[in-house]
Each structure stands twice: as structure tokens, then as C-alpha cells.
N, C-alpha and C positions, 0 to 999 in steps of 0.2 A: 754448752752455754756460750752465746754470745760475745765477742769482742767488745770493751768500751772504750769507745776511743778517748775517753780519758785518762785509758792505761795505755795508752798508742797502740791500739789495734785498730780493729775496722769497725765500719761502721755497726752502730747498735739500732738492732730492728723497734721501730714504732711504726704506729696506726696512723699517725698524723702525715706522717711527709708522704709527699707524692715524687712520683717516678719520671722524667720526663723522655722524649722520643732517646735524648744523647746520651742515658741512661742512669744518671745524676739526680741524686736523690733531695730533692729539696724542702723545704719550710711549704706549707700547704698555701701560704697567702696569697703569691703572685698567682698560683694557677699554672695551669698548661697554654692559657690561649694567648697570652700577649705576652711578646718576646722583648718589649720591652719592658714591662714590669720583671722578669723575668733577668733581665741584663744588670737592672738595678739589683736587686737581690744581693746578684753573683758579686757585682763590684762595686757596689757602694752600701747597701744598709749594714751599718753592725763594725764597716770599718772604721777606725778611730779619723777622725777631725779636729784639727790644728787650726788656729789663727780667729784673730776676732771678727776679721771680713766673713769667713767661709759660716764661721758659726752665726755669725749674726742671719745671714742668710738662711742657714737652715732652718733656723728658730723660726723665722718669717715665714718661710713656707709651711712649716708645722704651722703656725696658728690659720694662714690661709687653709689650710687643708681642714680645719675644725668643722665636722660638721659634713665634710665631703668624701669623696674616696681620696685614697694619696695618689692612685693611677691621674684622676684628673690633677690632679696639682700638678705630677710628673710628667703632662704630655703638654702643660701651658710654663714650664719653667722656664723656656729660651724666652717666650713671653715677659714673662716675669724680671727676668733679666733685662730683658729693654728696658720694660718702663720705670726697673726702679734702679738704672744705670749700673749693673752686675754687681747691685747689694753692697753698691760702694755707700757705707755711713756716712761719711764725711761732703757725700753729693746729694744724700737720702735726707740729710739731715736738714738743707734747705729747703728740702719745698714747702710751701705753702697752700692757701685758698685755690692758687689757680692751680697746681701741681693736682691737687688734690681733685677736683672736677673735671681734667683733662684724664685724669685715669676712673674715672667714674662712668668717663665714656669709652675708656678702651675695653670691647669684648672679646680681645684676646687673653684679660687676666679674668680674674672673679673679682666683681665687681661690685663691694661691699665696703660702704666706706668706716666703717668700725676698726675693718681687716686691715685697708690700705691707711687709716689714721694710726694704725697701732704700728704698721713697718716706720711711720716717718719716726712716731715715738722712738720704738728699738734702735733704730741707728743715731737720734740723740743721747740713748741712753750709752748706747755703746760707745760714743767718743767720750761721754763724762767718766766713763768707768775706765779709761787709760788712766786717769790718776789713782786708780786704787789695785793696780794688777792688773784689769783688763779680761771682757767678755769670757776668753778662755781660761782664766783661770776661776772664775766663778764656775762656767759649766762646769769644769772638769774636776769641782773640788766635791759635785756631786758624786763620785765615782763611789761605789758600796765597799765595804772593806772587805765583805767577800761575797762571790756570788755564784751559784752552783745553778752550770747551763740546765735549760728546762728539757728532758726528757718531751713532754707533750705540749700542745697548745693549751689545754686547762692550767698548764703551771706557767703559761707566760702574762704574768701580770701587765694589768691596766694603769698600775699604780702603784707608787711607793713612798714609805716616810722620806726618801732622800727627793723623792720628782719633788714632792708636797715642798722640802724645806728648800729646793731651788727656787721653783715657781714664786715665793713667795720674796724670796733674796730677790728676782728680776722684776717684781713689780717691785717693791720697794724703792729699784734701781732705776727706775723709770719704762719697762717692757710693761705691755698692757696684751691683753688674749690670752694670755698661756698659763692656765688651768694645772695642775698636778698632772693628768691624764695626757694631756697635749706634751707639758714639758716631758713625760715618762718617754713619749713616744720620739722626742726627737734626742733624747739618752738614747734609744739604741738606734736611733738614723747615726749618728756620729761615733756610735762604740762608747761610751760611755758605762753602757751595761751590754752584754754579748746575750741574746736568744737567739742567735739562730739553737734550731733543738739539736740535740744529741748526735737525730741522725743525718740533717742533714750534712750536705757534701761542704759546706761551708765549716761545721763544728768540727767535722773531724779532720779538715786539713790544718783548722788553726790548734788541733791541738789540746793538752793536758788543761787539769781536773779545775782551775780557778782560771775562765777564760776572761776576764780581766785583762786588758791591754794595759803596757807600763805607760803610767804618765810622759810627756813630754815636759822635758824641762827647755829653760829660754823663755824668753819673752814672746810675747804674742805678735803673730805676722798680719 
């Protein structure tokens, strides 16, 4: 019988993860061909996310990605970062008319003006939300009380009663785009919820059986 590395052993054989050249066993999504989908994987999806700047951002490009692959969001985000001044709220939060059709004409981002009216929204909504706790502590109050890593990609959900009752706190808050699904998905861009599966190289170096990250206490940066 197989080791599970939620007992701290090795890795637990599935169908799903694939193998790459360095020999590291991953989540099937990135693929073998693009190294950098592949990089992100490794060191950023699934790690926990602090601060109302970084998360505002992430949220933003979750709802730009609606509808796309996340590879293209991921290869236009220094992009991204230009023109929406590195997802600083409190810069985001002015623009107007002209803002607004000066990025209409930039084709370095995607160029949708629902997507880029809904980022100026979220960073107004995220400086109103300093007076009540602050962006990060709404995301992160999403966090499930328990949540048991997915063995396969069939058990990695699309959606859940907590994305549903976030989503719906960040419109309320003034956030527009962000669907139960959407929000689900950037829960686990930030760790919020842990899928990486079982057997990737990722599940088994972080470890035992409720992979749950502990909240961050403090204020939001």
C-alpha cells in the first residue's frame, strides 16, 4: 500500500498528475509545454496571500481571466501592472472617462471595458472597505473550516457555498465580475482553499491531512 502523504510519507499514486522532464510530479493543468505556467504552479498558486493591495490584484486579474485561459492573463500581467499602476487602489481608484479609453486602446492588456470598469470599481471598493477590516480580511474569512486535499481533478471543485457567500459580500462591497466560480478560483490562486492533489510535489512537501493555511493575524498591508 502506498504512502499518503498526509501521514508524512511519499507521495500517493494518481492518474491525474503528470511527470515532468526534472522528475516532479505535478497537478495536470499547467502541462509539460510552458515553463512558465509551470513556474507559477510551483511558486505562486495555492500559496497563501496577505495584504489588501496584492489581493485586490489578484481578484482583478481573476475576473480579467473570466472567460480566458489564466496562461494568457499570466503572460500579459507585467502589462497589467502598468496600466493599472501595480494594482495600487488608491491610484486605480481615480481614473475616469479618459483612463478608461486610454486602456481600451492598450493591446497589451485585454481590452474589455466591463473587465477594466470593474478593476477601477474593486479598488474603490477596496479603499471603502479599510473602515470595516479591510479587503483581506473579507477574502480570508472565506477560508472552509475544513477541507480534505482532492485526491483527483474530478474532486477539484468549480465552486462552493463559501466562493458563492464571498462573491456575493464583494459585490455588495462595491467588486463587480466576480461570479462564485471566478471568486472559487482566485481562493485557491491565493490559498485560501489548498488543491493542489494529493499527489502532486507541491501536496506532499506542504504536508498533513487539513492542508489549510493558518490565517494571518495584523492588519492588512
Amino acid at each position: 500500500m502506498s504512502a499518503d502523504p498526509t501521514d508524512g510519507g511519499g507521495p500517493e499514486p494518481t492518474a491525474d498528475v503528470v511527470v515532468g522532464a526534472d522528475g516532479l510530479a505535478r497537478c495536470p493543468w499547467p502541462g509539460l509545454e510552458h515553463a512558465d505556467y509551470r513556474h507559477y504552479h510551483d511558486h505562486e498558486w495555492g500559496r497563501p496571500v496577505h495584504g489588501d493591495d496584492a489581493l485586490y490584484e489578484r481578484l482583478s486579474l481573476e475576473a480579467f481571466q473570466s472567460g480566458l485561459s489564466w496562461l494568457t492573463i499570466l503572460r500579459k500581467r507585467a502589462a497589467f501592472r502598468s496600466a493599472f499602476a501595480d494594482f495600487d487602489p488608491e491610484v486605480v481608484a481615480g481614473y475616469g472617462p479618459a483612463q478608461v479609453q486610454a486602456l481600451l486602446g492598450d493591446a497589451s492588456i485585454v481590452r474589455n471595458r466591463r473587465k477594466i470598469e470593474a478593476t477601477i470599481a474593486g479598488a474603490r471598493a477596496t479603499l471603502a472597505l479599510r473602515e470595516s477590516g479591510g479587503l483581506e480580511a473579507l477574502v480570508w474569512s472565506a477560508r472552509p473550516a475544513r477541507q480534505t486535499r482532492p485526491r483527483r481533478l474530478a474532486e477539484v471543485l468549480a465552486h462552493t457555498a463559501e466562493s458563492a457567500a464571498l462573491a456575493r459580500a464583494l459585490k455588495k462591497a462595491g467588486f463587480a465580475h466576480l461570479g462564485p466560480t471566478t471568486v472559487y478560483a482566485a481562493m485557491q490562486a491565493v490559498g485560501v482553499v489548498q488543491d493542489h492533489l494529493r499527489g502532486c510535489f507541491r501536496a506532499v512537501a506542504e504536508g498533513a491531512g487539513d492542508p489549510r493555511p493558518a490565517p494571518r493575524t495584523g492588519g492588512a498591508g
